[in-house]
C-alpha positions in Angstrom: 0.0 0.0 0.0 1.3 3.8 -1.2 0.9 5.1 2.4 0.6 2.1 4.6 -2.5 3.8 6.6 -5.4 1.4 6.1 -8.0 4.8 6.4 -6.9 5.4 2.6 -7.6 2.1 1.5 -10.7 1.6 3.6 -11.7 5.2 1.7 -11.2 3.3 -1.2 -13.4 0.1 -0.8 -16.2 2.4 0.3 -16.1 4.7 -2.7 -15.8 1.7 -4.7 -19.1 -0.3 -3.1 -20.9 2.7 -3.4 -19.9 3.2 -7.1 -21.0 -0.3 -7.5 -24.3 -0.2 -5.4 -25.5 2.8 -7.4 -24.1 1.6 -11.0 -25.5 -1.6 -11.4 -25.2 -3.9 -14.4 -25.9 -2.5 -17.1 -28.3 -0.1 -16.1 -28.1 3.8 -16.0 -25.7 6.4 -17.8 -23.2 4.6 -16.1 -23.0 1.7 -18.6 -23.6 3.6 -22.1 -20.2 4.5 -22.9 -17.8 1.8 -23.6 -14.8 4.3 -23.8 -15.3 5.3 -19.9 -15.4 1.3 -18.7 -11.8 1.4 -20.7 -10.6 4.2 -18.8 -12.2 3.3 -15.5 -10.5 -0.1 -15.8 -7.0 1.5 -16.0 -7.7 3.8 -13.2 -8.8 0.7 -11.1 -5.8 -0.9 -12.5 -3.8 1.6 -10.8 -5.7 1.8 -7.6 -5.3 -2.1 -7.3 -1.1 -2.0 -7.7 -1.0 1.4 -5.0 -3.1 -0.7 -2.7 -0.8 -3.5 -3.2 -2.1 -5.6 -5.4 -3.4 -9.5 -4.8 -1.9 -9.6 -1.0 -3.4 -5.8 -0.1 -4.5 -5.7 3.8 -7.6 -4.9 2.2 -8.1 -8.4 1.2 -7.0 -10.1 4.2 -10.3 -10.6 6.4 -13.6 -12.3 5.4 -15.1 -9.1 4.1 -11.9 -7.8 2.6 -12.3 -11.4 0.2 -16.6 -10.7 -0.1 -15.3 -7.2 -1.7 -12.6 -8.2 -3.8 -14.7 -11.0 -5.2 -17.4 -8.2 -6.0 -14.5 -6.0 -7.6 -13.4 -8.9 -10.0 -17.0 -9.4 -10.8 -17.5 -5.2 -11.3 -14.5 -5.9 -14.0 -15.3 -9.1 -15.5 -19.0 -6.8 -16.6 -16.8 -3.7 -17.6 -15.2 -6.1 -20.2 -17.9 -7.9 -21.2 -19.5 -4.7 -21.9 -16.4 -3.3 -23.5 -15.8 -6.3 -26.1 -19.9 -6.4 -26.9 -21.0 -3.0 -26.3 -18.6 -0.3 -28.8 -20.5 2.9 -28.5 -22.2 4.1 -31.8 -21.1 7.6 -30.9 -17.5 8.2 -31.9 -15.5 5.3 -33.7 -12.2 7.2 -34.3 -9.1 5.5 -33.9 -8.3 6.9 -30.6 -11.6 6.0 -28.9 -11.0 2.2 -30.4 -7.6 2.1 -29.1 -9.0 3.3 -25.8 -11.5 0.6 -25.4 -8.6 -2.0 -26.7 -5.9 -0.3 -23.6 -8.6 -1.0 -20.9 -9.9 -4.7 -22.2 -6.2 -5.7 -22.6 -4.9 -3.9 -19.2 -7.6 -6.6 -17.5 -7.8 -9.3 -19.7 -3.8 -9.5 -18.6 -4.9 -8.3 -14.9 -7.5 -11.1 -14.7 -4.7 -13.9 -15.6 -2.4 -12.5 -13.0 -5.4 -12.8 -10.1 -6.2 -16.0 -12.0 -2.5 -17.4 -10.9 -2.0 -18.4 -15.0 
């Protein structure tokens, strides 16, 4: 963990339920853009390695397990919605390669977590 004071990561998983509590699959303006599931899977990329990854403190009690379970789900439906659901908005290079950076940051995160 970035800091080592479990009040930053605790700040974290709450933020995070919440986002997923009031986003849920696949409803709401949440789930209509398949360009911000890209970049909200790189920032959660990033959040995940600061808070150290597969052996975080976060993780380390039953409920830490209940909510990494429900994060890893939260990312499985961001990439199922990214490789099914391109928006019909913009399709310029830059959005596609957008979408592509996100799918292939967790598609390789997922086979880390996986153990593969």
């Amino acid at each position: 963990m970035l800091s080592g004071e479990a009040k930053y990561a605790e700040g974290i998983r709450v933020l995070l339920d919440s986002w997923f509590d009031q986003c849920p699959y696949p409803l709401g303006p949440n789930w209509t853009s398949s360009l911000e599931h890209a970049v909200r899977l790189v920032n959660w990329s990033f959040a995940w390695h600061l808070l150290g990854g597969e052996a975080s403190p976060l993780f380390m009690d039953d409920a830490g397990q209940a909510f990494k379970r429900r994060w890893l789900e939260v990312i499985y439906q961001h990439c199922h919605f990214i490789a099914g659901y391109f928006s019909g908005f913009s399709f310029s290079q830059q959005s596609f390669a957008g979408r592509i950076h996100g799918l292939a940051d967790r598609c390789d995160h997922l086979a880390i977590v996986a153990g593969e």
